[in-house]
KEMI-997644 format. One record per residue (C-alpha): chain; x, y, z. Coordinates in steps of 0.02 Angstrom, whole numbers, plus 50000, padded with zeros to 5 digits. Layout:
% KEMI-997644
A, X, Y, Z
...
% end
This chain:
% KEMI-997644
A, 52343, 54686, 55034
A, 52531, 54719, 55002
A, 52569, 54865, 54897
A, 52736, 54890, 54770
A, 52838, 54990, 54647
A, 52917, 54865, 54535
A, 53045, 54961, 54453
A, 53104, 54895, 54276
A, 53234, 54943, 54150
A, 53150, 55032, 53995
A, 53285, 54961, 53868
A, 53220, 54782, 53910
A, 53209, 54640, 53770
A, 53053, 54559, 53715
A, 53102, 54393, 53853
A, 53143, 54492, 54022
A, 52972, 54612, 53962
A, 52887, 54411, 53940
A, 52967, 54369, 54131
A, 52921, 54516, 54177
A, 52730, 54493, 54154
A, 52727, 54308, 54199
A, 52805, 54364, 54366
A, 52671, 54526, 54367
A, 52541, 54379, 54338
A, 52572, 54295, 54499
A, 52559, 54450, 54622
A, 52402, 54501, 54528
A, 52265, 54495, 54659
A, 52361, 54448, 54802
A, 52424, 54613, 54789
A, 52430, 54827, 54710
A, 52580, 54821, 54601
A, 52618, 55000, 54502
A, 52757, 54955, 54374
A, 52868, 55084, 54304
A, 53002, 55078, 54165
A, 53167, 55204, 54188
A, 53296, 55199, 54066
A, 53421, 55335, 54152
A, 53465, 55384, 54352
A, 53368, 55558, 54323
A, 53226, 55456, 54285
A, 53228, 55328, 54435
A, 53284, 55466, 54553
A, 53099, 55544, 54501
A, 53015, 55371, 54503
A, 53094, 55331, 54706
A, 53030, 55492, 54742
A, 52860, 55450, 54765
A, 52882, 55267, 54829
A, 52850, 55335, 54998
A, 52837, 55162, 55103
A, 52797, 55056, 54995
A, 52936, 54911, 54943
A, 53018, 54957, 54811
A, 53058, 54784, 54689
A, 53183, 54780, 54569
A, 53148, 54703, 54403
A, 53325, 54663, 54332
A, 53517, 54612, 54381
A, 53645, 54674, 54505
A, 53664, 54809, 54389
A, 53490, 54860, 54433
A, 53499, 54831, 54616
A, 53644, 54934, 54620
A, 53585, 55081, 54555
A, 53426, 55098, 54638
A, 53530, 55064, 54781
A, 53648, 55191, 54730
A, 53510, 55323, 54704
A, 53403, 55287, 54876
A, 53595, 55306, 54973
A, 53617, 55467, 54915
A, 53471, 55522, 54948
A, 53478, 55454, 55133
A, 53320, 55379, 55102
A, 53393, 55190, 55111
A, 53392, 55147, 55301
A, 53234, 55068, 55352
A, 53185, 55036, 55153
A, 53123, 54884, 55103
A, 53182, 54793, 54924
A, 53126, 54649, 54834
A, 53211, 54565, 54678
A, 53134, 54500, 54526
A, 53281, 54434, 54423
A, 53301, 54434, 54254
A, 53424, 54431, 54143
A, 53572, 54307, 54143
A, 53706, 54362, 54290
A, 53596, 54388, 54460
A, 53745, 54329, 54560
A, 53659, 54433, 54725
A, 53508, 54351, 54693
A, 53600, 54165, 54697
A, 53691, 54235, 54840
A, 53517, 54305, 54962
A, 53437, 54126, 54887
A, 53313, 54211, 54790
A, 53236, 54117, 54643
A, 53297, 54142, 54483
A, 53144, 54097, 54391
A, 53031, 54269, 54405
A, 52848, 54178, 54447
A, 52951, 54076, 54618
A, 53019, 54253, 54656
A, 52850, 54342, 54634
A, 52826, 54198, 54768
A, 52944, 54263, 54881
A, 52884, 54445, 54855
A, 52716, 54379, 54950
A, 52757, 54259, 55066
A, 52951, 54317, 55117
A, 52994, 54411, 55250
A, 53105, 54570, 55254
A, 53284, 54533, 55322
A, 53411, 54662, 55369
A, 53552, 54661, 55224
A, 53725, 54734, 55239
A, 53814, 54854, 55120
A, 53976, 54917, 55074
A, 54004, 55124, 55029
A, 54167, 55183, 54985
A, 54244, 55353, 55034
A, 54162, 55436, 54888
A, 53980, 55379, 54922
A, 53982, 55243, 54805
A, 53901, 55075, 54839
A, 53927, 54909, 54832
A, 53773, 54796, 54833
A, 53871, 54625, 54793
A, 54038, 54608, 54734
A, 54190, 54740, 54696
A, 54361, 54683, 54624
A, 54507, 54759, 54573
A, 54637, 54678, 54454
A, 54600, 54534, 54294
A, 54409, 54526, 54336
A, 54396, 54726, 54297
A, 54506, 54724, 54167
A, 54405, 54577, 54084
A, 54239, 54693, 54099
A, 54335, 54854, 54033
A, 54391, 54774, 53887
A, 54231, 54688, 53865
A, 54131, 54849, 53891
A, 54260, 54915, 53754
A, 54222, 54751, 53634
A, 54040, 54776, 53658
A, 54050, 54941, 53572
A, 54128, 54915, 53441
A, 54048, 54742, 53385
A, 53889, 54817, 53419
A, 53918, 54927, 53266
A, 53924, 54760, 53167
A, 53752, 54700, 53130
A, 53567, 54782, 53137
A, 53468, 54851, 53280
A, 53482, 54731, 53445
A, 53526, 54585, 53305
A, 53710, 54642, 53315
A, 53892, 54556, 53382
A, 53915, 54655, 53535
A, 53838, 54524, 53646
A, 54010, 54440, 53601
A, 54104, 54610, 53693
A, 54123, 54503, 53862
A, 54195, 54339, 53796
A, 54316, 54427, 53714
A, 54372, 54528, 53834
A, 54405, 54405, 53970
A, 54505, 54309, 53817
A, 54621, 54447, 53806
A, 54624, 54459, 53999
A, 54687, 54284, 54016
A, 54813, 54298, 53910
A, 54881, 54461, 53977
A, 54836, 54489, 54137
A, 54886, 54629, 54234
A, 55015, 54618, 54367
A, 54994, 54747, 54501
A, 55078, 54802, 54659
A, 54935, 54847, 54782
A, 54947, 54858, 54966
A, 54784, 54782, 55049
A, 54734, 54810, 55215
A, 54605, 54725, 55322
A, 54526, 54810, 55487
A, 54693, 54921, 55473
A, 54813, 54760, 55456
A, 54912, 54720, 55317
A, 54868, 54589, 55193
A, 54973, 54612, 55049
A, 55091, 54742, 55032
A, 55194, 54824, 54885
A, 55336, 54673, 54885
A, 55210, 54532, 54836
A, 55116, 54583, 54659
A, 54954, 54532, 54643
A, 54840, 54453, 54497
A, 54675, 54499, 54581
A, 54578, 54578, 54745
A, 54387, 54529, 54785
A, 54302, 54619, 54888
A, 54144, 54505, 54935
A, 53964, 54562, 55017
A, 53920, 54432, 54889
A, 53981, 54267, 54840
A, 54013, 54257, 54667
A, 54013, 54359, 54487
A, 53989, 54339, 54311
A, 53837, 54223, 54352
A, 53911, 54090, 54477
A, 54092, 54123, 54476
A, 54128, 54109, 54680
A, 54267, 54242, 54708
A, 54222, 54255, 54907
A, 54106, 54072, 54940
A, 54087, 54123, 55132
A, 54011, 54301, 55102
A, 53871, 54326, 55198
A, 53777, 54496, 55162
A, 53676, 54470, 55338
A, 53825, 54449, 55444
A, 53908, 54604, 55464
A, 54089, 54562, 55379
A, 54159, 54558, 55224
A, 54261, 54431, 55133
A, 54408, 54490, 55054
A, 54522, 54374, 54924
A, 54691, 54419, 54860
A, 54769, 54322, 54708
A, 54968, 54314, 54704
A, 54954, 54194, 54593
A, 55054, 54317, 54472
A, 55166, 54181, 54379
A, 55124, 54085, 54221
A, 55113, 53904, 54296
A, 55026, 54001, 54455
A, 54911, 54085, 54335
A, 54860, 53906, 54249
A, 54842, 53846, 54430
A, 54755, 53961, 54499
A, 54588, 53997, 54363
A, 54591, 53780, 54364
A, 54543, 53795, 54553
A, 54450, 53965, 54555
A, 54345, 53859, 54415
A, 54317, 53722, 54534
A, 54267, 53823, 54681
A, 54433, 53769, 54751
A, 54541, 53922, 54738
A, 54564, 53956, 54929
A, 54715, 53822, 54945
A, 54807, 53903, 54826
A, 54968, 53948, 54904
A, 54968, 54117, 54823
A, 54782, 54148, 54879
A, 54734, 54246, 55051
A, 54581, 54255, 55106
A, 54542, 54345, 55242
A, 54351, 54432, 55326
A, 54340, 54599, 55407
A, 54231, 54769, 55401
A, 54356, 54894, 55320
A, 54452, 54856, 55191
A, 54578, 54981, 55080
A, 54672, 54949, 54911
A, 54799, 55073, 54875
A, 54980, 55088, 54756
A, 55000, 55081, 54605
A, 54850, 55135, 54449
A, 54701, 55007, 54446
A, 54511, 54998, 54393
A, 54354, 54918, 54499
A, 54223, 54828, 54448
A, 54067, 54869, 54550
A, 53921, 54765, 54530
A, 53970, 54774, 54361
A, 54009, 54973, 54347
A, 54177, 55005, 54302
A, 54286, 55158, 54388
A, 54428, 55196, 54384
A, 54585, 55241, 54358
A, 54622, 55252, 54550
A, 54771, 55255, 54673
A, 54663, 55217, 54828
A, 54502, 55160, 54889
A, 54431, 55115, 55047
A, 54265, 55003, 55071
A, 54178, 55019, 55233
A, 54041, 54892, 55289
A, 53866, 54970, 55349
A, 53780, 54831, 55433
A, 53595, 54804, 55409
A, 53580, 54972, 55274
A, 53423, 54901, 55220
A, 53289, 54771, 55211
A, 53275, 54644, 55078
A, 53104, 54525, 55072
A, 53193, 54350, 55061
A, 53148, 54161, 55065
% end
């Protein structure tokens, strides 16, 4: 009988906790499930500790993934794991990008009758991680000011029943109609992709295809395949701005004049101030960072 942790996020509502068990309800018998809730990394540092070799399945988003990801990296412990995904939640872009069922009872499914696959990753200088997407430019500046929006319309309201589930919209509002300009040098395998003369609107950085729940920044990333996909916006002018989000929108932003899009293993951003989205984690501000593939880091049990 297969054995796993299922690692969930304390802070849950009431309908990922309702997933949660209807997914728990199919792997009951057919397998020896321990389920534990963490609600900070000191917690899920302690919780990986005694996983031992048993696969470890992830009860959440790309925000989860990542940081029990994060966590099992630095403690070396992440070559030869195996994960499993039980998405919940409304994002799960790595999950649509690895194929893996949205709805929690088809992915229990998978848990059971999948079959672990060697799955790439991308670590920066600094030891951070990358499970599915980074990028650098209007997409990170719509989650800062989201994150920012969340906070304070959060205070407006009672308990969870509050506004700051409106923190993202607005954000990426204020992002379209301001978005940053930035002159970034971007190289590819040590070649240059864009350099200092040529501002750009954006840079994805794809192990993953999309973000924000579907929206296909990198379509040909393939986390199995041992390259990255890398896109650079130019598209820095107002009519090229319009132009540009009307095609990115329609999955058809690659023959955009302004757009490059490129594949490789290392890939460095560098110039002028700018923040990162990660998975959804937001650093930053930085002058330079590199992202280096490591093909096959771990094992993920997939269709």
């Amino acid at each position: 009988m297969d054995s796993f942790l299922v690692i969930t996020n304390s802070g849950a509502g009431a309908a990922d906790q309702e997933a949660l068990d209807a997914a728990l309800g199919v792997l009951e018998g057919r397998a020896s499930v321990e389920v534990t809730a963490t609600a900070n990394p000191g917690e899920l540092d302690g919780v990986l500790h005694r996983a031992g070799s048993r696969p470890v399945v992830v009860a959440g988003g790309d925000g989860s993934l990542h940081a029990v990801v994060s966590v099992l990296h630095r403690r070396n412990e992440l070559q030869g794991k195996v994960l499993g995904l039980i998405p919940l939640g409304t994002g799960n872009d790595f999950a649509r990008a690895m194929e893996v069922p949205l709805d929690p009872r088809e992915a229990a499914e998978v848990l059971v009758s999948g079959r672990p696959r060697p799955v790439d990753l991308l670590v920066d200088e600094v030891g951070g991680v990358v499970v599915n997407q980074v990028h650098v430019g209007a997409g990170a500046q719509a989650s800062r000011r989201g994150a920012r929006w969340k906070q304070r319309l959060g205070s407006i309201g009672k308990g969870k029943v509050n506004l700051g589930k409106l923190g993202y919209p607005v954000g990426a509002l204020q992002a379209a109609v301001m978005p940053p300009s930035l002159r970034l040098r971007v190289e590819v395998d040590g070649r240059v992709v864009n350099d200092f003369d040529r501002p750009v609107l954006m840079v994805a950085v794809g192990n993953g295809t999309s973000v924000g729940g579907g929206t296909e920044l990198t379509p040909d990333a393939d986390a199995e395949d041992g390259l990255v996909d890398v896109m650079v916006s130019a598209a820095v002018g107002p009519g090229e701005k319009l132009t540009y989000v009307a095609q990115l929108l329609r999955g058809r932003h690659r023959e955009h004049e302004d757009v490059t899009y490129v594949r490789g293993k290392v890939v460095t951003v560098s110039g002028e101030e700018f923040y990162a989205s990660a998975d959804g984690e937001i650093y930053g501000p930085e002058r330079s960072r590199t992202w280096r593939l490591e093909r096959a880091a771990y094992s993920m049990i997939l269709p």
